[in-house]
Backbone as a ProteinNet text record, in pm:
[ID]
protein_1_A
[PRIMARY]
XXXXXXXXXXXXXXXXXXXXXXXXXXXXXXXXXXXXXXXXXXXXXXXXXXXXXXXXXXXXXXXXXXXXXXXXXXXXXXXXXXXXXXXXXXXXXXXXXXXXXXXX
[TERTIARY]
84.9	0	89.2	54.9	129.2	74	133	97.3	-18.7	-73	-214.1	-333.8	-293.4	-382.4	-421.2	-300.2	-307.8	-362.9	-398.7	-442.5	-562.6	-611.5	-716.8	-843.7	-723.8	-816.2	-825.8	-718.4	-759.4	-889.5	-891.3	-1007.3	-1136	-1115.2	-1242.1	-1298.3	-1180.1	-1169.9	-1236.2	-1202.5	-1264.5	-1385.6	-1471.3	-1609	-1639.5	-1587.1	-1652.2	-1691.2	-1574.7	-1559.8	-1714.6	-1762.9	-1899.2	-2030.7	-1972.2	-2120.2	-2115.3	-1989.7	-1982.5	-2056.2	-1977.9	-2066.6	-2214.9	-2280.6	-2395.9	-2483.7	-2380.1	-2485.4	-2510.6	-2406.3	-2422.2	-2466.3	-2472.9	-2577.9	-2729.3	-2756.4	-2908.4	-2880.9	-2785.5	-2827.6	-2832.9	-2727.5	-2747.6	-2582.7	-2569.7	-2442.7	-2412	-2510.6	-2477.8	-2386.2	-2451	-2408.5	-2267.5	-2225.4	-2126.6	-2050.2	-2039.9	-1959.9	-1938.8	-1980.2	-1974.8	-1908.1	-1896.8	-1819.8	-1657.4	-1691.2	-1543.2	-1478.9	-1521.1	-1445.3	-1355	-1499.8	-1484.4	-1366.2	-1389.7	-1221.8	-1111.1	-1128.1	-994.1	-940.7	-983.7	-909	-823.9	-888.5	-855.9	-761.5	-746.7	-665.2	-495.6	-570.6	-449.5	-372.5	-428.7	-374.3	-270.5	-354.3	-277.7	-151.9	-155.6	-25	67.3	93.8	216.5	318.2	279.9	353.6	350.3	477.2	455.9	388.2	336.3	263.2	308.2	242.5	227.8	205	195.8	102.7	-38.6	-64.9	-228.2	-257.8	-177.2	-233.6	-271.5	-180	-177.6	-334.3	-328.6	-466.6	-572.9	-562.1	-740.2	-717.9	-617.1	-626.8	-640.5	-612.5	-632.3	-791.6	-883.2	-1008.4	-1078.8	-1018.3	-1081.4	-1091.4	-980.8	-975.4	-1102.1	-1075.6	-1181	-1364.1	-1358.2	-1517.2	-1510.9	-1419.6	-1390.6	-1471.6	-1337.1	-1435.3	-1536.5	-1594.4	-1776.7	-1879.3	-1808	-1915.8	-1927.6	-1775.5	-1824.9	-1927.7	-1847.5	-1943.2	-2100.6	-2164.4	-2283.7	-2310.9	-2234.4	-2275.1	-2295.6	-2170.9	-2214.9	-2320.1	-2342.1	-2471.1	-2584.6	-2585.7	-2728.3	-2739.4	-2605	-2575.7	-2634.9	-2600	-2605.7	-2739.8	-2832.6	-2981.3	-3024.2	-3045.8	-3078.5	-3052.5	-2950.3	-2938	-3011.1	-3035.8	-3085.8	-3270.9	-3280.9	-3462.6	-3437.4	-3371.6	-3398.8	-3381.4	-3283.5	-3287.3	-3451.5	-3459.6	-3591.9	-3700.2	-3728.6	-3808.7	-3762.1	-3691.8	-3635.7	-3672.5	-3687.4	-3733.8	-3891.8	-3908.6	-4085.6	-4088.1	-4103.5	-4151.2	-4102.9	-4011.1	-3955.1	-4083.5	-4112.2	-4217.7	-4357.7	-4357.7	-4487.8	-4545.5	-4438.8	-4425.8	-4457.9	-4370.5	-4368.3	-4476	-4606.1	-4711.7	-4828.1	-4803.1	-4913.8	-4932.8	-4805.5	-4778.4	-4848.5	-4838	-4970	-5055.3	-5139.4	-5283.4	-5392.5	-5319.2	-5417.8	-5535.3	-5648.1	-5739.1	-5781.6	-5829.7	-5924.7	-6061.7
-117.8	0	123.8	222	360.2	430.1	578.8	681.4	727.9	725.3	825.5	707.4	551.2	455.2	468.9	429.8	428.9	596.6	714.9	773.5	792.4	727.4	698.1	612.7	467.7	400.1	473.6	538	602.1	726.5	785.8	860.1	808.8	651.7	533.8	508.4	470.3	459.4	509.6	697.2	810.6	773.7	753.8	788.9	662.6	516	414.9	449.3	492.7	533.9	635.2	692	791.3	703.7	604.4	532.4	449.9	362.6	297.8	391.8	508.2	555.1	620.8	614	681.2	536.2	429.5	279.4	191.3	256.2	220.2	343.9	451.6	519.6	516.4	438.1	365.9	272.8	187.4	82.8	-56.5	-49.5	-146.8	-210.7	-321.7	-345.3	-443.9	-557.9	-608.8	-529.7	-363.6	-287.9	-268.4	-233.5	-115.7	-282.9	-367.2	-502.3	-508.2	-528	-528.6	-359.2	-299.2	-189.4	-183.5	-247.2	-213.9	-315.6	-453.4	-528.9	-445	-373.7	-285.1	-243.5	-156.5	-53.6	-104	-228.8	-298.8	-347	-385.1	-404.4	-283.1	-135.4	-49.9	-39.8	-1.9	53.9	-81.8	-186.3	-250	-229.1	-214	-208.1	-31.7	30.2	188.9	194	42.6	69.3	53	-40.1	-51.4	62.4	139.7	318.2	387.7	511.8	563.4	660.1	689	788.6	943.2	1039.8	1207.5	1190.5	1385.9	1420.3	1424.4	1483.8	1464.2	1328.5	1184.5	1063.6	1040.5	1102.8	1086.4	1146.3	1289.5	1338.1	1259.8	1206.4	1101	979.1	952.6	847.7	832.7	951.4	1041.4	1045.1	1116.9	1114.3	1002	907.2	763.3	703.3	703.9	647.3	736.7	852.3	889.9	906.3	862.5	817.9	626.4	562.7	449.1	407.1	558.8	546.4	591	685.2	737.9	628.8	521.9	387.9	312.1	238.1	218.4	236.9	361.7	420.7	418.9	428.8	398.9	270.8	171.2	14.6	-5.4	41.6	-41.3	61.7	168.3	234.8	113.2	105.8	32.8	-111	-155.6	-299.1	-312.1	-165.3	-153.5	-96.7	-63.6	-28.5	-161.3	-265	-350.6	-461.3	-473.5	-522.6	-493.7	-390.9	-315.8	-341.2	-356	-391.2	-502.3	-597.5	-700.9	-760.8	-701.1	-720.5	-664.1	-565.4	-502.7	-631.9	-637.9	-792.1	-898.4	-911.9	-1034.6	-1001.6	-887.8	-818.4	-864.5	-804.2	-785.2	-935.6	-1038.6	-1187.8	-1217.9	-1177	-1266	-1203.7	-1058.4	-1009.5	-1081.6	-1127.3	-1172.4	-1300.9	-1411.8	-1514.2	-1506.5	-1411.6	-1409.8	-1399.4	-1272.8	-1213.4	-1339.9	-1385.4	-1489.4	-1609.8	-1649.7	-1755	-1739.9	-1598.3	-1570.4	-1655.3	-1629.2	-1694.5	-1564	-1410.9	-1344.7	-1306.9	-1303.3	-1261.2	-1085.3	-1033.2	-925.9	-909.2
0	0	0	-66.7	-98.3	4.5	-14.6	127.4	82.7	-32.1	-114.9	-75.1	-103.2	-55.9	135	174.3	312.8	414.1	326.6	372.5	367.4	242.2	165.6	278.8	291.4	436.8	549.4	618.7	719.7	693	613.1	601.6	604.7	562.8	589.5	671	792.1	912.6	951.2	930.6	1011.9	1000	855.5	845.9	877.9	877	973.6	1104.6	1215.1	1299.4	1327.3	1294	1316.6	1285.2	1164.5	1143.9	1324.8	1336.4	1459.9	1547.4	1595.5	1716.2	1670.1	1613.4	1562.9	1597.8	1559.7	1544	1702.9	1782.5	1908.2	2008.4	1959.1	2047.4	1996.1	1902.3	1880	1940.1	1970.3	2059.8	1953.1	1843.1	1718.9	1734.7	1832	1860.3	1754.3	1691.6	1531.3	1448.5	1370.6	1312.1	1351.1	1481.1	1555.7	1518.3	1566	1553.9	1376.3	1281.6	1175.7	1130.5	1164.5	1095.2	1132.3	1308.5	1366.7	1309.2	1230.6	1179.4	1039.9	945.6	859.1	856.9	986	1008.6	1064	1114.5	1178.7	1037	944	884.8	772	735.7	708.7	774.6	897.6	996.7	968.6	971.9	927.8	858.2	699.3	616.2	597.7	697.5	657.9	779.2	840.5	980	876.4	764	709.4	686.4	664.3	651.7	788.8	773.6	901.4	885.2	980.1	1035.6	1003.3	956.2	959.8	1058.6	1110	1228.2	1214.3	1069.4	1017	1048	1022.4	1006.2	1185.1	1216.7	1396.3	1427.4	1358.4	1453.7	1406.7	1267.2	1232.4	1328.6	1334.3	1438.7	1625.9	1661.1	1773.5	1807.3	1641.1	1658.4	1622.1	1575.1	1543.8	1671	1825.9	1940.8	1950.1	1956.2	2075.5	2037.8	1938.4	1887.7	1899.2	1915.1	1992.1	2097.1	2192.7	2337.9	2322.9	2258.1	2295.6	2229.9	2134	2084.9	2206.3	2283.9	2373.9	2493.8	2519.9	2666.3	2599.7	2463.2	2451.6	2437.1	2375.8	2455.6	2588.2	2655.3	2795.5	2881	2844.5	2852.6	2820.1	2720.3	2730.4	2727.5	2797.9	2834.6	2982.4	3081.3	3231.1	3236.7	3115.8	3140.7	3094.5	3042	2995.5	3111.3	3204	3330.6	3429.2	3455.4	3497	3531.1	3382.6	3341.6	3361.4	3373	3399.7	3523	3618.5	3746	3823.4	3804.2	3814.2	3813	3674.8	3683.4	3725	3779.8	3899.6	4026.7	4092	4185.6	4181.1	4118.4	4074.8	4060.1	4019.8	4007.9	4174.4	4227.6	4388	4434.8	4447	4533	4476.7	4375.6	4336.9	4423.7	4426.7	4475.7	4553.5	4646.5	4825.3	4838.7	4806.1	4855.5	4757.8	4677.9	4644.7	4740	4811.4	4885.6	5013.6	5072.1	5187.2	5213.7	5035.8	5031	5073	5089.1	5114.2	5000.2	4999.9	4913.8	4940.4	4873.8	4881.8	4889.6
[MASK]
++++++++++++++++++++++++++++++++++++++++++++++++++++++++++++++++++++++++++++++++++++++++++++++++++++++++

């Protein structure tokens, strides 16, 4: 890969990188998994060359839309726990108070 190709992918990257976090702050972790494969392999192919400082900063802002895909996964990994602990709650209390036998 040449420096015009390999800047070429990183600019890919970049705009993978936004579909990723756009696709996991809907909450579409299929999508966000299928793109980051997308760009892992871009990103591969543009390590062969070294690095500019320009190549540094797309990659600077490629981490840090990284971290903000994450932090919206496990956002709605720890609400989704969450609803479901909830209804684990709610069925124990159901039990308990049916088991009484009190009527109305």
């Amino acid at each position: 890969m040449n420096r015009p190709e390999a800047r070429s992918a990183l600019r890919r990257a970049l705009e993978i990188s936004r579909e990723l976090a756009a696709a996991a702050a809907l909450g579409d972790a299929v999508l966000a998994k299928r793109l980051d494969a997308d760009r892992l392999q871009l990103l591969k192919a543009a390590r062969a060359l070294p690095q500019t400082d320009g190549d540094l900063a797309v990659l600077g802002e490629i981490g840090a839309l990284n971290a903000q895909a994450i932090g919206s996964l496990q956002h709605g990994l720890r609400a989704a726990a969450r609803d479901l602990d909830m209804m684990s709650v709610g069925r124990r209390a159901m039990r308990a108070y049916s088991a009484t036998g009190l009527r109305r």
